[in-house]
C-alpha positions in Angstrom: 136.2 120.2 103.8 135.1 117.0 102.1 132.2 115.3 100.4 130.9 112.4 99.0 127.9 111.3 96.9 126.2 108.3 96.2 123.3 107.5 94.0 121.2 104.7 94.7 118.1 102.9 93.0 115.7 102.5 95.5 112.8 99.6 94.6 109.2 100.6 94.1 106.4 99.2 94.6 104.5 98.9 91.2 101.2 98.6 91.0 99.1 96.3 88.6 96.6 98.1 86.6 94.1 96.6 88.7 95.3 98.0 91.8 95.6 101.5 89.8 92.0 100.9 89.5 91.0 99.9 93.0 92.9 103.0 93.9 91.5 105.6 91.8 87.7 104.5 92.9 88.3 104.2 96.4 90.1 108.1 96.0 87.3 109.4 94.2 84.9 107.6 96.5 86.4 109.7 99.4 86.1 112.5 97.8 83.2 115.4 98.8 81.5 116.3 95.7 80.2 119.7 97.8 84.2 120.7 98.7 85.7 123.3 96.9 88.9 121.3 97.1 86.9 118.3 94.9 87.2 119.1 91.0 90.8 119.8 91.7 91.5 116.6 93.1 89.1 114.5 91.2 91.4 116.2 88.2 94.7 115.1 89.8 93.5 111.8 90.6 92.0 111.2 87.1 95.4 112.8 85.6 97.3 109.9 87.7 95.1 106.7 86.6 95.6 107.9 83.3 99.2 108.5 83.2 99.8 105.6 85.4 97.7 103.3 83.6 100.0 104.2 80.4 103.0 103.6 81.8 102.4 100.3 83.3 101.5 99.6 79.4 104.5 100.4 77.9 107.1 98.0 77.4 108.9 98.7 80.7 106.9 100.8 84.0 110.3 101.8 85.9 111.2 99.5 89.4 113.5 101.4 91.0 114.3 105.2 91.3 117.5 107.1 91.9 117.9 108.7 94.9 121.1 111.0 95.7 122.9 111.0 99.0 125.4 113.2 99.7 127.7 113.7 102.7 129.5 117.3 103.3 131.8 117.8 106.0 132.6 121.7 106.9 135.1 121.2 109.5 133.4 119.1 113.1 130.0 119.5 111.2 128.6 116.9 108.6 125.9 117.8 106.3 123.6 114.7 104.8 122.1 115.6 101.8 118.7 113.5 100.5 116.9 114.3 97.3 113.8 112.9 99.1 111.3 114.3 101.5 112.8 112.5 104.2 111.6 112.0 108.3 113.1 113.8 111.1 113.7 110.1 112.1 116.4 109.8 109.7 118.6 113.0 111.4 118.1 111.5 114.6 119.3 108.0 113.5 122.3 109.6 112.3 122.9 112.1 115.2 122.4 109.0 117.7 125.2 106.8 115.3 127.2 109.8 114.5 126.9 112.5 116.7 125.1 116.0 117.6 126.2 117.5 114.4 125.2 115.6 111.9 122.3 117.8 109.7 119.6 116.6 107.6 118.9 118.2 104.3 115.9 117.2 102.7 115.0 118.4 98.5 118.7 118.4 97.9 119.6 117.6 94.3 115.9 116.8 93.4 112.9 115.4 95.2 111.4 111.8 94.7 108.9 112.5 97.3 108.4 111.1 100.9 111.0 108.3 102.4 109.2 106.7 104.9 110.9 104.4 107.5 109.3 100.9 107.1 107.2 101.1 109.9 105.5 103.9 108.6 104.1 101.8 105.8 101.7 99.7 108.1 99.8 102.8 109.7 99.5 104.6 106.1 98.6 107.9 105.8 99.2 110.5 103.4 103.0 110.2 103.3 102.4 106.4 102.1 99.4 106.0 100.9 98.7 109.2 98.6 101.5 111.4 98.0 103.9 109.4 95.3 100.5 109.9 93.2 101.5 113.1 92.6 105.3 112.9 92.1 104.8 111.1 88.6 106.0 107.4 89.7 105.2 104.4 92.0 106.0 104.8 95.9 109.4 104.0 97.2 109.1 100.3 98.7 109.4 99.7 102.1 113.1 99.6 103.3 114.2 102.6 100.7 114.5 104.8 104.1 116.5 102.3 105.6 118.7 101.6 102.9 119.8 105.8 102.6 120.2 105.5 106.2 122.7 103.1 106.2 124.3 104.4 103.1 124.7 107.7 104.7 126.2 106.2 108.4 128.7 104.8 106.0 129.5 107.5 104.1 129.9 109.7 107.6 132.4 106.9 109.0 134.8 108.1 106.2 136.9 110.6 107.2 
């Protein structure tokens, strides 16, 4: 039995206020004013300009976030730990590099929301594009997935 942890600050990708802006009326435009689904969103997404808008005028919007990895070992097996909504792409990274039984735990020790690998951020979609709205900060930068990957393939090489 042994484990490890590791914290890391992962970059964002802060917005200006004018982006915050840009965002919030092409949201709203997309929006169906006829779906049931619409006053709840239009309330989140007016919730998040606010909120965002405030923090980017304070004296210091956050750049990076912390993200925990942590490596258990329970005899042949190894447990990676990610306090992140992570990709199934990241346990079979770490399976092909470290072998069949190597298991991906996602939420663990907090959730900072969706870590995308970098290609991911060129086709958008929810993940990329939408989510971190709703998780109170700025979306992990591209590379964040990466960089826990190869913290974590490290952090398995030690016995």
């Amino acid at each position: 039995l042994s484990s490890a942890l590791v914290t890391l600050k992962l970059p964002l990708d802060v917005l200006t206020p004018a982006q915050v802006e840009a965002e919030y009326a092409r949201e709203m435009a997309a929006l169906d004013p006829a779906s049931a689904f619409y006053d709840h969103a239009a309330r989140a997404y007016a919730d998040w300009r606010r909120e965002t808008l405030a923090l980017l005028a304070g004296e210091s919007a956050p750049t990076t976030i912390p993200v925990d990895v942590q490596v258990v070992r329970i005899g042949p097996a190894a447990f990676v730990a990610v306090s992140a909504e992570v990709f199934s792409r990241l346990a079979v990274d770490l399976r092909a590099a470290a072998g069949p039984r190597v298991y991906v735990v996602g939420y663990a020790n907090g959730d900072i929301g969706y870590l995308p690998p970098a290609e991911i951020y060129a086709e958008g979609g929810y993940e990329v594009d939408n989510a971190y709205k709703f998780y109170g900060h700025f979306m992990v930068a591209a590379g964040g997935f990466e960089q826990v990957r190869e913290t974590a393939l490290a952090m398995l090489r030690i016995r």
